[in-house]
N, C-alpha and C positions, 0 to 999 in steps of 0.2 A: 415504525420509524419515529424517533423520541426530534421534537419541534426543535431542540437544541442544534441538532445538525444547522437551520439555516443560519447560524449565528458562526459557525466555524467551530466550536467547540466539542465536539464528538465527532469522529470520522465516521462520515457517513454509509458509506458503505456496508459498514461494519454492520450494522442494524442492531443495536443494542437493544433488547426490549428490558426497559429498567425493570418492571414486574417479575422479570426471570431472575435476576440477580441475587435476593434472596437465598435463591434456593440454590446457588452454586458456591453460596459459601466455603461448603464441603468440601469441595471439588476447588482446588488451584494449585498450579504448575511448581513446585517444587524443585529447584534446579538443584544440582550434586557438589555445587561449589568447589571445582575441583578446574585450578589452573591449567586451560590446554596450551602445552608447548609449542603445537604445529598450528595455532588455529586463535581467532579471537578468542578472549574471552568474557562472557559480559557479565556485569556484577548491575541487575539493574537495582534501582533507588526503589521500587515497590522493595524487594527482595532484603533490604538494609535494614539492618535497629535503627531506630528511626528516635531521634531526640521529641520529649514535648515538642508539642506548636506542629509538627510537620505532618502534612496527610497524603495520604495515597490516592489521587482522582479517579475518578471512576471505582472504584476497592470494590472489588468479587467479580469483575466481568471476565469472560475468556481471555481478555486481553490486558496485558498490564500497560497500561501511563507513565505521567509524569508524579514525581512528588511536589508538592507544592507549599507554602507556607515558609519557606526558611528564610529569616530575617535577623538572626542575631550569630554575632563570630563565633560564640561559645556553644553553638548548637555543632554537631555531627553526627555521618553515617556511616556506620561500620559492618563490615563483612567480614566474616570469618570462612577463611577458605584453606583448601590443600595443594600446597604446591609437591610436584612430582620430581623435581630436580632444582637446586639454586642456579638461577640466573638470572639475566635483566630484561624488565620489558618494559617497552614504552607504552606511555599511558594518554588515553583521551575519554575527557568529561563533556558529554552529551549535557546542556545548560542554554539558558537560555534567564534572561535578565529581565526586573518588573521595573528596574527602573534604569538613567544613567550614568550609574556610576559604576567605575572601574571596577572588578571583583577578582582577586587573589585565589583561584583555586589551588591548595595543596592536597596531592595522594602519600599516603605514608604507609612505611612498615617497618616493621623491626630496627626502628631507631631510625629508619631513610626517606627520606623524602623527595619527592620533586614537584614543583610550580607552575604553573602559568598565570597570563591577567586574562581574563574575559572579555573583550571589550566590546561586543557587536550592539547592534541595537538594538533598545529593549523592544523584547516581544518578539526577537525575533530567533530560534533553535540553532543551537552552532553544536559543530565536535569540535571541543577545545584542545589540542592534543600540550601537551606537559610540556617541558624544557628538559631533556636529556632522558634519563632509562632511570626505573626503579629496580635495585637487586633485589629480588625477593631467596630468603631461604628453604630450603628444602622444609616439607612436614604443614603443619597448620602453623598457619600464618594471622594475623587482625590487617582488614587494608580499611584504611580510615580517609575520611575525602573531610576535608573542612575548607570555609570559605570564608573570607574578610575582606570589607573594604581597602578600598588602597589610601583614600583619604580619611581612614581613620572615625570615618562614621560609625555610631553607636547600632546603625539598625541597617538593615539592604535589603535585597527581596532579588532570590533568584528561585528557579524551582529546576530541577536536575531529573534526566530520564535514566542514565546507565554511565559506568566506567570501562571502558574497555583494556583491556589489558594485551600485548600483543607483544614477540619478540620481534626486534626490529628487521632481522636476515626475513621473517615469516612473512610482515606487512610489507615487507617489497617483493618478495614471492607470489603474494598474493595480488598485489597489485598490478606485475605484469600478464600474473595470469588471466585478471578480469580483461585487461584492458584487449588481449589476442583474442578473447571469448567473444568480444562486442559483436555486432551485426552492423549493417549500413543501413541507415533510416532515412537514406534518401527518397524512396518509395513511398516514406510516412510524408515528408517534408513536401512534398509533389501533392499530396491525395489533398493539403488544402484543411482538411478538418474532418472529423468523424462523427457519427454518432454512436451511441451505448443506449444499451436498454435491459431493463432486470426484467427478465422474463421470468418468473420464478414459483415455488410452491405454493407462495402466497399471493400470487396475482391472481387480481378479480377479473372476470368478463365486463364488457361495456354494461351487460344486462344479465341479470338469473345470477344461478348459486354457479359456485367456480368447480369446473368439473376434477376430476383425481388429472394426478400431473402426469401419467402414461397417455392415458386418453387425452388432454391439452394438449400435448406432442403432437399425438397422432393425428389429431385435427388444426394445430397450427397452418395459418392462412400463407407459406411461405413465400408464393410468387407475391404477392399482395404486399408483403410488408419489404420485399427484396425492390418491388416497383416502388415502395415510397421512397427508401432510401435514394434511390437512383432519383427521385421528382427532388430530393430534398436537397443533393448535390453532392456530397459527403464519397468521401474516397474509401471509407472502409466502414464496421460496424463491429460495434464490440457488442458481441453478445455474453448477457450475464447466465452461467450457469449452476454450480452449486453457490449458496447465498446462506442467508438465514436459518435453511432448513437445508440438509444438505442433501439434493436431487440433481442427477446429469442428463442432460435431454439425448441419451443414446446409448445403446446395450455396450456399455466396457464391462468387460469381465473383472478386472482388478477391483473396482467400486462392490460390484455382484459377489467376490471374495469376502469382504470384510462385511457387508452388512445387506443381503439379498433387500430388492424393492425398492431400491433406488436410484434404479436407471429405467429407462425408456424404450421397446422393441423397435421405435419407429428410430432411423438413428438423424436428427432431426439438424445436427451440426453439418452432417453429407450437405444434407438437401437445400439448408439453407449456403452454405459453402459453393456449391454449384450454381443457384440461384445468382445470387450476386459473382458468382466468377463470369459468369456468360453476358454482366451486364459492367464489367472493368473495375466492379467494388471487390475487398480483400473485405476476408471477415480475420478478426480477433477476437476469444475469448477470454473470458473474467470467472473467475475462480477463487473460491474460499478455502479457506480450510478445514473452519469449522466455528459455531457458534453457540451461543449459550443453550437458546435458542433449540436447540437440536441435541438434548444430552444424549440419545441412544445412540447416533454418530459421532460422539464425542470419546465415550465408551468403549467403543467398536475399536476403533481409530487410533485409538493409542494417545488421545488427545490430554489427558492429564499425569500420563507416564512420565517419571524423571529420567527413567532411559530412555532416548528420544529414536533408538533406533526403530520402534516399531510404528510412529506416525512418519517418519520420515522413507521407512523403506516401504510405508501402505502409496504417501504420496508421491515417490519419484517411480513407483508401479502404476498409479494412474495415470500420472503427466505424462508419461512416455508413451505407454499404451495411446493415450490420446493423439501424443505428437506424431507416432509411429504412423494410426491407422490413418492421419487426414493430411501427412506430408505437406508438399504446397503448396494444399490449399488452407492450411490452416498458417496463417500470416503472424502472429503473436499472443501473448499472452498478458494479462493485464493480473495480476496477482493481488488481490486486498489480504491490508492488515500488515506488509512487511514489518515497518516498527514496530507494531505492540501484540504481534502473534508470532512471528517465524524468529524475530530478534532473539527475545528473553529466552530462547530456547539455546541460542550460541549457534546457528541455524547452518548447515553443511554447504554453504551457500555457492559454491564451484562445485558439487552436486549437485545439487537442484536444478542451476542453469543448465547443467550438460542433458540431465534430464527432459528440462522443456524445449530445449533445442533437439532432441531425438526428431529423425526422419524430416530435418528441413534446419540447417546450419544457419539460414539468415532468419530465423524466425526472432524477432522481436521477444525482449521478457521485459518486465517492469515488473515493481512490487513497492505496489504502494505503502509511501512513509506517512501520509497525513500531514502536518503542520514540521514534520519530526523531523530531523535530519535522515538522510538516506541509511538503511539498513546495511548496504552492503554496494560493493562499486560493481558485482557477476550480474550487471543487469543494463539493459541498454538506454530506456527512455526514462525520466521520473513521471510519474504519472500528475500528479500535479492535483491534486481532488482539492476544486476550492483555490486553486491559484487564478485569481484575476485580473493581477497584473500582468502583461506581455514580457515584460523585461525584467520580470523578477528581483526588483531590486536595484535595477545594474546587472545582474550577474549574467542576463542573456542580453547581448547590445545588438544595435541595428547594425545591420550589413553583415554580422558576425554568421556562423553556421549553423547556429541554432541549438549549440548546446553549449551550458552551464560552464561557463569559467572561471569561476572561482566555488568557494564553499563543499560543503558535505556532497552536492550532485554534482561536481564538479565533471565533466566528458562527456556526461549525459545525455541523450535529448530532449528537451524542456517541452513538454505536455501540457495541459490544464485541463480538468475533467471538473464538469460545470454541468448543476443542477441548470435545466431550461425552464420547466411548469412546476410545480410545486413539491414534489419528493422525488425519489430516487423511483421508488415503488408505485404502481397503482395496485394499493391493497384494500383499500374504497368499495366494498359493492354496490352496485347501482347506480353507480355516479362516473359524470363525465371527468373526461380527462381535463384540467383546467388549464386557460391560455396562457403563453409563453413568457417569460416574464418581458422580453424586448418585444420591441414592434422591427418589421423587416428595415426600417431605417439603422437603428439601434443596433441589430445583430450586424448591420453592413459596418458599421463602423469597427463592432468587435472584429468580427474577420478582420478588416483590413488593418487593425492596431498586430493581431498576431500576425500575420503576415510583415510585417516589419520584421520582425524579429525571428523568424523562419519559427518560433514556437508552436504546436500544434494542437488547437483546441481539441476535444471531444464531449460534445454538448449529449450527457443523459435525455432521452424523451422517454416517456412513461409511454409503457405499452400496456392494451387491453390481454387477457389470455388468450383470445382466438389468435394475435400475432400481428394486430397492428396498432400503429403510434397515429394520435391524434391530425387528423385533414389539415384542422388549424395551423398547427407545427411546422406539418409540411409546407405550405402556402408560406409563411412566413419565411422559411429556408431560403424556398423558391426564389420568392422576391428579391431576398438578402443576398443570395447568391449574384442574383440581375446586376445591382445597386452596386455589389461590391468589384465585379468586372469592368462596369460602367466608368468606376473613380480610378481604377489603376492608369498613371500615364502611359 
């Protein structure tokens, strides 16, 4: 885990190991540039000719960012793409502002153009959508994004993620489709708060060499860390399972298809699933797709295919299979990477949801955006990595229901998923897990700040591989929980 995470600047989740990078040069996603009439389409800003001055952050990692550097009017990014039919689609520029001043977004083509102004706060990610519909004609096309000041300043500073392209009959189609797809999170909004924990290929034992991750399974401490959750207070537990390296703690056959030795005989989801059902917690799992990290499952996977049907039909055979076999008891899905992995891909996204909904309709999806604007509206919570404000800006108010009214999450329900001790990971061997960053005073306040705002914390604790999360942590929970029952009037 690269230190940059506690600063907010890499999604943390993601686990970038920058050492690997180099060597995936070779290796990046290639989209077919080719305008879909039923479906978004995304033209991201890594993917553009890119004028001097502009860069690509992060450049080689499995996942594509933001561009950054763009400060003069005369600078632009151009896609050359294939349209399949002439006609109009409405367009929105994924942006976000370094300073504040007004910014003139135009998209153009074949002599057409449409506008809007940017106005949000700087620093802060918006989908700016256009003013009216761009016709685009039939064959290859040039789509050209430029940007200018509105008060005629010589220089600005925005940095742009992707242009979406959509026909407008589609993005209302689609919009009531997400919105009938939702689930009710009232059951989240009740549990109070959760915790998460990467239990993964690379987690070290408290003590000694870290044993192979079949055998970790099979000796995971389950009642033990099911009894902490329960001391810690927490309504549910997001267990992390493929990560960095990509391994699932339970014999799925679909995983076993694409790349043998990557699942687990003990099936450790059941057990922990049962564990905490019998004591009123819900588990939720966390799921990757894939990482740099990991090229032989990248390989496997279909993971740098321009036709996307082969990572996408490996992973709605996983997610199902999984939905399928643990019904409901498996409570939701917590999905890293949505904007700068599943996005750039133009990503089947009312598939995938139907897929992680298999074998339990109210199950929970999210997919995480990072700092980004939300990937897609087929998903129910935003997860919030790194949100520490309650009220998001304004956009989740007090008394309101706890989800997002206005912006890119707008129906949502408002999450925050929050480093507690020092990483995401305990990848450390030999070493303890280190104290909380709040004292139980401190955490009672954070509860009860989200609790305003029905938004729903989930506080990461790092776990050792035997399968349990620091005494410390818990005690501190403990307390915080006391503290924070104590102050409710």
């Amino acid at each position: 885990m690269v230190s940059l995470v506690h600063d907010g600047l890499i999604p943390a989740l993601t686990v970038i190991l920058l050492s690997a990078i180099p060597a995936m040069a070779e290796n990046l996603f290639k989209p077919d540039f080719r305008v879909r009439p039923d479906d978004y389409t995304v033209l991201m800003a890594h993917d553009a000719r890119l004028p001097e001055g502009l860069k690509c952050f992060q450049a080689g990692a499995h996942g594509k960012f933001q561009v950054e550097g763009w400060t003069r009017p005369d600078q632009a990014l151009t896609w050359q793409v294939t349209v399949p039919d002439e006609d109009a689609y409405a367009v929105n520029v994924l942006a976000c502002r370094g300073d504040d001043r007004p910014v003139e977004l135009t998209v153009s083509a074949a002599g057409r153009s449409v506008s809007g102004t940017l106005r949000s706060a700087s620093g802060i990610w918006t989908r700016q959508a256009l003013d009216g519909a761009l016709r685009l004609l039939k064959g290859p096309q040039t789509i050209t994004l430029w940007a200018r000041p509105l008060d005629g300043a010589a220089a600005f500073a925005v940095s742009v993620f992707a242009v979406e392209l959509v026909r407008p009959a589609v993005r209302d189609r689609l919009h009531e489709a997400a919105v009938a797809q939702r689930s009710d999170t009232a059951w989240l909004q009740k549990a109070g708060y959760g915790l998460m924990s990467h239990w993964t290929s690379q987690t070290c034992p408290r003590r000694g060499r870290p044993k192979p991750y079949a055998q970790a399974a099979q000796d995971f401490y389950v009642e033990m860390l099911a009894n902490q959750v329960q001391e810690a207070g927490a309504g549910f537990l997001v267990l992390t399972t493929s990560h960095a390296q990509f391994y699932f703690p339970a014999p799925i056959q679909a995983i076993d298809r694409i790349l043998p030795g990557r699942t687990a005989p003990r099936d450790l989801v059941a057990d922990l699933a049962d564990a905490l059902g019998k004591r009123g917690i819900r588990l939720m799992l966390y799921y990757h797709i894939g990482a740099s990290s990991d090229p032989q499952w990248l390989k496997a996977s279909g993971f740098w295919e321009t036709d996307t049907s082969m990572i996408f039909g490996n992973w709605t055979a996983i997610i199902s299979e999984v939905g399928q076999r643990y019904g409901d008891r498996l409570a939701g899905w917590w999905f890293d990477d949505g904007s700068i992995n599943y996005y750039y891909r133009s990503a089947p996204w009312e598939r995938l949801t139907r897929a992680a909904k298999a074998g339990n309709a109210n199950r929970l999806v999210g997919y995480n955006p990072w700092i980004l604007p939300s990937p897609t509206e087929f998903q129910d919570f935003c997860c919030g990595e790194g949100f520490q404000d309650a009220g998001a800006g304004g956009l989740v108010p007090v008394g309101g229901d706890g989800r997002y009214t206005a912006g890119s999450y707008q129906g949502l329900q408002a999450c925050a998923t929050l480093i507690t001790e020092g990483d995401w990971v305990h990848a450390h061997k030999d070493t303890e897990i280190g104290k909380p960053q709040w004292s139980a005073e401190q955490l009672a306040t954070v509860l009860s700040e989200f609790a305003k705002f029905r938004n729903v914390p989930i506080f990461n604790l790092e776990i050792y591989q035997e399968g349990t999360v620091s005494p410390t942590s818990v005690e501190v929970f403990k307390q915080a929980r006391r503290l924070w029952h104590e102050r409710k009037p």
